[in-house]
C-alpha positions as CSV (number, residue, x, y, z in Angstrom):
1,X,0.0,0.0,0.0
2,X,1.2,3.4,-0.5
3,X,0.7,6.6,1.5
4,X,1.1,10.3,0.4
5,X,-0.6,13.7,1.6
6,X,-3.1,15.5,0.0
7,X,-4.9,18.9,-0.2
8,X,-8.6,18.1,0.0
9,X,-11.7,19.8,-1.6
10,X,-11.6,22.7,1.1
11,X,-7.5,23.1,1.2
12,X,-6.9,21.1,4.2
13,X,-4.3,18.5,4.5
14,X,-5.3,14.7,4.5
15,X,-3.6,11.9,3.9
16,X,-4.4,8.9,1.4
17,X,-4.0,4.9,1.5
18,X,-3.5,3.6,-2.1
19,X,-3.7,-0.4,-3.3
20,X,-3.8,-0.7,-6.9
21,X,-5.1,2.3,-8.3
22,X,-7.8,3.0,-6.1
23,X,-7.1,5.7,-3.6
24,X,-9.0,7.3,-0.2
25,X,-9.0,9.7,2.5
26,X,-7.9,7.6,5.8
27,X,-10.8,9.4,7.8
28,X,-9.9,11.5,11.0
29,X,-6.1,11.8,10.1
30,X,-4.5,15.0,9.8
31,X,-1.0,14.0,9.0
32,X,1.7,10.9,7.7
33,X,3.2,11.8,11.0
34,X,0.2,11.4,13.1
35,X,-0.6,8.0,11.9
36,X,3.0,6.8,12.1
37,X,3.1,8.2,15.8
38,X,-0.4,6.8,16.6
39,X,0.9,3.6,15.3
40,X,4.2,3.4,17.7
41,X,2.3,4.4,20.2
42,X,0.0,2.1,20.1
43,X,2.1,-0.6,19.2
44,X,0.4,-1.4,16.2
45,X,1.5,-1.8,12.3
46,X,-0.3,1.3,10.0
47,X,-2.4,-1.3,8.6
48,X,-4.2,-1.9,12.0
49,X,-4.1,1.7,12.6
50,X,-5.9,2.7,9.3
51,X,-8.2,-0.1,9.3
52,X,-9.9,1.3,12.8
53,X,-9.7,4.7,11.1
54,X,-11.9,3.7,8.5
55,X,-11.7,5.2,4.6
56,X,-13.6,8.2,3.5
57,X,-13.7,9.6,-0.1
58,X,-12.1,8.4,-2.8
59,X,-10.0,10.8,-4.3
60,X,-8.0,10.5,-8.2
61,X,-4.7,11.0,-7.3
62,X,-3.0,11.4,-10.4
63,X,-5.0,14.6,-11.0
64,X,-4.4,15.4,-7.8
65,X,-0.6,15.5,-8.4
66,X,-1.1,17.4,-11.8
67,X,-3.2,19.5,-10.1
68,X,-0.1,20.7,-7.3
69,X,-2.3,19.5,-4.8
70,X,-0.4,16.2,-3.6
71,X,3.1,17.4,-0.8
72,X,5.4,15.7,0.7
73,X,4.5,12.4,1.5
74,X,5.5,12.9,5.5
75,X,6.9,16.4,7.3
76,X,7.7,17.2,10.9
77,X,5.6,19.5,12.5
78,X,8.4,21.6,13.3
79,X,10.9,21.3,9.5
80,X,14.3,21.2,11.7
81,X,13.2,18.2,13.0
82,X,13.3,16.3,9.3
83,X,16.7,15.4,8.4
84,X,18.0,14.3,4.8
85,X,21.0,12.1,4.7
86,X,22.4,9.4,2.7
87,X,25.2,7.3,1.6
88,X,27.3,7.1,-1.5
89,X,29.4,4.4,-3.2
90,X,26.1,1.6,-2.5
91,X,25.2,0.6,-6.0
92,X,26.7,-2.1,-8.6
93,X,25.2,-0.3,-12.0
94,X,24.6,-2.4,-15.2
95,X,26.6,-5.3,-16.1
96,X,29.0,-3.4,-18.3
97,X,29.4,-1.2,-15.5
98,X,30.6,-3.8,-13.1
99,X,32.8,-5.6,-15.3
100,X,34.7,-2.5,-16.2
101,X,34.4,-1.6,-12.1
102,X,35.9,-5.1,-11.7
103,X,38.8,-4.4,-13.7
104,X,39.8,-1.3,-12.1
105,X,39.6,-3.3,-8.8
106,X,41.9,-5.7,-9.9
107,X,45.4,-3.1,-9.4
108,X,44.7,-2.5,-6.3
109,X,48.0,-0.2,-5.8
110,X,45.9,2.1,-8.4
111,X,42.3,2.5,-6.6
112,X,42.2,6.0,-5.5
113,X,40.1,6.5,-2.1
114,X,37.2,6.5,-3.9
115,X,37.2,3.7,-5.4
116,X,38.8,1.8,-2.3
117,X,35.5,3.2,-0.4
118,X,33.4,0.9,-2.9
119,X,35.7,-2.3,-3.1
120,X,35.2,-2.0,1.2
121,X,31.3,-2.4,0.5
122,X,31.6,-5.2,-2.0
123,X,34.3,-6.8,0.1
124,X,32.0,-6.1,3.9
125,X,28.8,-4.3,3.3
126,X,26.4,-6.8,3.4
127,X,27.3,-9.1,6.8
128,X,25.4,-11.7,8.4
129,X,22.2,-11.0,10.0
130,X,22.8,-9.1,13.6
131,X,26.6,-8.5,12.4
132,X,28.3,-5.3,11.5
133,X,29.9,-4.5,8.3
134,X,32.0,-1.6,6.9
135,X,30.8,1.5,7.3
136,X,29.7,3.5,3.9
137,X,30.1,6.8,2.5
138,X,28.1,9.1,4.4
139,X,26.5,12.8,4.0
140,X,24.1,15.1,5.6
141,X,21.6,17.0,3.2
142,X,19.8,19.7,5.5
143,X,16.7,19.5,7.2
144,X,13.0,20.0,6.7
145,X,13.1,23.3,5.2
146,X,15.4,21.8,2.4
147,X,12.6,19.3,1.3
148,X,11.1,20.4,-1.7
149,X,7.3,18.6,-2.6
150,X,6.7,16.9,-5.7
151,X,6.2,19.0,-9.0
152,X,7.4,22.0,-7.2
153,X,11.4,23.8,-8.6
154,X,14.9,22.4,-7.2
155,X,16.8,25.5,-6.7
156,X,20.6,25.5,-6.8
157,X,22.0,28.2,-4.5
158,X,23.5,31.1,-6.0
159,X,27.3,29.8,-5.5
160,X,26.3,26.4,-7.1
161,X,28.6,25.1,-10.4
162,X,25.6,22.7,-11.5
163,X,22.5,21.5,-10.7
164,X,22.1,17.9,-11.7
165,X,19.9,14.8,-10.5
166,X,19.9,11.5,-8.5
167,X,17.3,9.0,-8.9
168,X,17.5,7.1,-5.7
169,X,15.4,5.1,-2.8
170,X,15.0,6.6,0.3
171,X,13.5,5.0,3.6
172,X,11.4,6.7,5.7
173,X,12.0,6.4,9.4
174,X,10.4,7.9,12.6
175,X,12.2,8.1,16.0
176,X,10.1,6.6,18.6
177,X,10.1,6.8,22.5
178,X,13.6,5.8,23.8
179,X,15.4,6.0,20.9
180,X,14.1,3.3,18.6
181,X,14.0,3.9,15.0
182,X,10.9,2.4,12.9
183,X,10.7,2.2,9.2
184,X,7.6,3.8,7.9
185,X,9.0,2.8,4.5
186,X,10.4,3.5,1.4
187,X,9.7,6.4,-1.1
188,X,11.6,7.7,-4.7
189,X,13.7,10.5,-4.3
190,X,15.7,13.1,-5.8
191,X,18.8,13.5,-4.6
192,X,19.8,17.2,-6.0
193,X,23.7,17.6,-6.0
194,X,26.4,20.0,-7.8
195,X,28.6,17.2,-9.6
196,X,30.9,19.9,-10.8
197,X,32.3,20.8,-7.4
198,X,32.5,17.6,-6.2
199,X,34.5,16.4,-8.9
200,X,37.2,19.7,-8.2
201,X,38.1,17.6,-5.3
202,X,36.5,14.9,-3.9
203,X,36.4,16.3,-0.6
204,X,34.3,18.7,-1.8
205,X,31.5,16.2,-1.3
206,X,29.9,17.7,2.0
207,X,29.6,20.8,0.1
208,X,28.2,19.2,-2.9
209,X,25.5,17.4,-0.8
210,X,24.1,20.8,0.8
211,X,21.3,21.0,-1.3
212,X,17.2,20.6,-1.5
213,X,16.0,17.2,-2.6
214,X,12.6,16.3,-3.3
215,X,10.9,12.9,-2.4
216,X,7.5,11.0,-2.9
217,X,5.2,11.6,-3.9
218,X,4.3,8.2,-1.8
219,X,5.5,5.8,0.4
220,X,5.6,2.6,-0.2
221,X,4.7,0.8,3.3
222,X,5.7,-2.9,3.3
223,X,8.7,-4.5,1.5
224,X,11.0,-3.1,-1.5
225,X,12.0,-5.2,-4.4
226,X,15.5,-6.9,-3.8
227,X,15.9,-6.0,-7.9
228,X,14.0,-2.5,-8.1
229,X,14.2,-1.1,-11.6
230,X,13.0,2.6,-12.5
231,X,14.0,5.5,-15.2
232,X,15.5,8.7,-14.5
233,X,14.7,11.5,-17.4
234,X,15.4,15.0,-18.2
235,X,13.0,16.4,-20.9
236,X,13.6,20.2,-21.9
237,X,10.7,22.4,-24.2
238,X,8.4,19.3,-23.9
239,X,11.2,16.9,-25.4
240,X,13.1,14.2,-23.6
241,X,16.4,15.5,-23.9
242,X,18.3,12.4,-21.8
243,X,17.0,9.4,-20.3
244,X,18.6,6.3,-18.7
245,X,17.1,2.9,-16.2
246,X,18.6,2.8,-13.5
247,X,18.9,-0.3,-11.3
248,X,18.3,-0.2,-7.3
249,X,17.4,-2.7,-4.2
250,X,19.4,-4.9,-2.5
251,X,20.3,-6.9,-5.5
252,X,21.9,-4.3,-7.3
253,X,24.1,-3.0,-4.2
254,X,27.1,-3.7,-2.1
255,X,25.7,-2.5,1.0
256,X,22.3,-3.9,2.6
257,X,20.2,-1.7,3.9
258,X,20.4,-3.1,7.5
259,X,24.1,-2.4,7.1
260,X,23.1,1.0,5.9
261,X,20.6,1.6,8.2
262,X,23.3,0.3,11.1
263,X,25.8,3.0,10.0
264,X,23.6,5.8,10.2
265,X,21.2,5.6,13.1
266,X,24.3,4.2,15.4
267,X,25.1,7.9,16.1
268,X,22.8,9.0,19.7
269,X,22.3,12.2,17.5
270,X,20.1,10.3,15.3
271,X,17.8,8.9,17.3
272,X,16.1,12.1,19.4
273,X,12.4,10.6,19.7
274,X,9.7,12.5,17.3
275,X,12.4,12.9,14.9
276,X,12.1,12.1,10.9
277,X,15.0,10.6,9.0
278,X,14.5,10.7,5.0
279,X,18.3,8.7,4.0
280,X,18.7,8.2,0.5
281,X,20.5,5.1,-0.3
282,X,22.6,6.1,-3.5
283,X,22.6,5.6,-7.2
284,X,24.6,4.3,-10.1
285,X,22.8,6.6,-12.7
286,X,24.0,10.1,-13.3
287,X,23.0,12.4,-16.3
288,X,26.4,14.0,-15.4
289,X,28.3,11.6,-16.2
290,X,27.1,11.3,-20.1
291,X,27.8,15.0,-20.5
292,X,24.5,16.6,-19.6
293,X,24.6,19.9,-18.5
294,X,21.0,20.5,-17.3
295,X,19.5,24.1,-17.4
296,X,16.9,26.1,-15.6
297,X,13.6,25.3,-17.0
298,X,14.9,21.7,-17.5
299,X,12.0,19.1,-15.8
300,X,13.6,16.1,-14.0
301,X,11.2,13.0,-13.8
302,X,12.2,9.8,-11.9
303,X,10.3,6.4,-12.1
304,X,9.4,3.6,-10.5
305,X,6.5,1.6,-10.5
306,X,7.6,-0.4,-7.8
307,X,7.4,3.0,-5.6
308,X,4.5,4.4,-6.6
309,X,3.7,7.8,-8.8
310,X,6.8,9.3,-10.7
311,X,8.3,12.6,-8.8
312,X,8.6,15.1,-11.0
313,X,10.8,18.3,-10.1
314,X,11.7,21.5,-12.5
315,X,14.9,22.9,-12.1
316,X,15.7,26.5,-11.1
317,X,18.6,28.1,-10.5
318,X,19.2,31.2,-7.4
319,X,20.9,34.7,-8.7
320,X,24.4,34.3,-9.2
321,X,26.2,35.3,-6.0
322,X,29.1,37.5,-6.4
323,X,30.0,39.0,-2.9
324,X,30.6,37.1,0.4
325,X,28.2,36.5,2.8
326,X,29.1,38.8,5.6
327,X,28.7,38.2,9.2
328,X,27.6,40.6,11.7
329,X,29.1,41.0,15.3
330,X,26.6,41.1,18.6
């Protein structure tokens, strides 16, 4: 079943259960949030929970979403109390791809630190159940008020170099009452970097990753395909100007997600109860890296059946910045 949050006929906020392509109103539910809550809580799964809500109207969700009526699928009451994250170096690409990554893995005198990140996940990033394997890549996005709804512009600041997509799965977690995370579940998301800075230096990466991101415009609450298959384009005046599959779930990655989830949500900073993680597991599929150089105006739509609608973001670039940002004394 899939979840996402809607602006009703009177312009409140509701949110709406999907299965197959008939969708609802869950009925006395405000928010995503407030049904994951009510659910750890109560100790209950969302199913139950929605099942003793009871569904009200149906609702076309489609035209909803052309309509710029469907948001984020989940939000924190308070927006500094989201956090975006994810990890980098997770996924195996095609099978051309990994037998030319193989190749460069063979001289290992050669591998630069990059590259030695990603032969540690293929070589420990998926250990035995209840083990711990090798930590991954890791970067922070922003918060809340960096999460950009479906349809609505990605803006690259005014210092930005590029502003380019990454088709990617993200799970959705709430922190519950001592620290636990749950999963809520999984959603598609767009991952908005500047791949030109990062490649000036690769530790210009933190820098690269501080950025909006858009995700949704569902989530997916049960399991995610071990072999998860979706397509990232870029159309521009109405035509698709670049468009490539790209290949995710546990089958097409070094890391697992348990491993994944392990790395990130072993920090005490992580698990403040009431908060709402949105980590975003990395691609292998990068417009960058066939020579795109995508422009304002240009739409970026990422797919996956397997996750629900396609998000759809335009992109929009800040006024240059030419003078530093000056800081004031109290």
């Amino acid at each position: 079943m899939f979840l996402s949050q809607i602006l009703d006929g009177s312009g409140k906020q509701a949110v709406a259960l999907r299965e197959g392509s008939e969708a609802a109103v869950i009925r006395g539910v405000a928010s995503s949030y407030d049904l994951a809550m009510e659910a750890i809580r109560t100790g209950r799964n969302i199913g139950a929970v929605i099942a003793e809500h009871g569904l009200g109207e149906t609702v076309d969700l489609p035209a909803l979403l052309a309509a710029g009526r469907v948001g984020l699928p989940i939000m924190h009451p308070d927006p500094a109390h989201l956090h975006m994250t994810g990890t980098g170096l997770t996924h195996l690409g095609s099978a051309a791809a990994r037998d030319a990554m193989h190749s460069k893995l063979a001289d290992n005198a050669a591998l630069s630190d990059s590259m030695r990140m990603f032969k540690m996940g293929l070589e420990g990033g998926r250990p035995a159940k209840g083990a711990i394997g090798v930590q991954p890549e890791w970067f922070y996005k922003g918060n809340g008020h960096c999460a950009i709804a479906p349809g609505m512009p990605l803006t690259a600041p005014g210092f930005a170099e590029d502003g380019g997509e990454e088709p990617e799965v993200a799970g959705i977690y709430l922190i519950g009452p001592g620290g636990q995370p749950f999963r809520l579940g999984w959603a598609l998301a767009n991952e908005f970097s500047d791949h030109v800075t990062e490649r000036v230096n690769y530790l210009f990466l933190a820098h690269s990753k501080l950025r909006e991101a858009s995700f949704g415009p569902e989530i997916l609450v049960g399991d995610l395909p071990t072999d998860l298959r979706g397509t990232s384009k870029i159309w521009r005046d109405g035509a698709v100007l670049w468009e490539k599959p790209f290949l995710s779930g546990e089958a097409n990655m070094t890391h697992s997600y348990a491993n994944l989830e392990h790395h990130h949500f072993k920090y005490d900073l992580f698990r403040h109860p009431g908060d709402i993680h949105v980590h975003m597991f990395g691609t292998a599929t990068l417009s960058f890296a066939d020579g795109i150089v995508p422009q304002a105006g240009d739409l970026f739509e990422i797919a996956a059946p397997a996750l629900g609608l396609p998000l759809t973001n335009l992109l929009a670039f800040a006024p240059r910045q030419t003078g530093a940002q000056s800081v004031l004394s109290l």
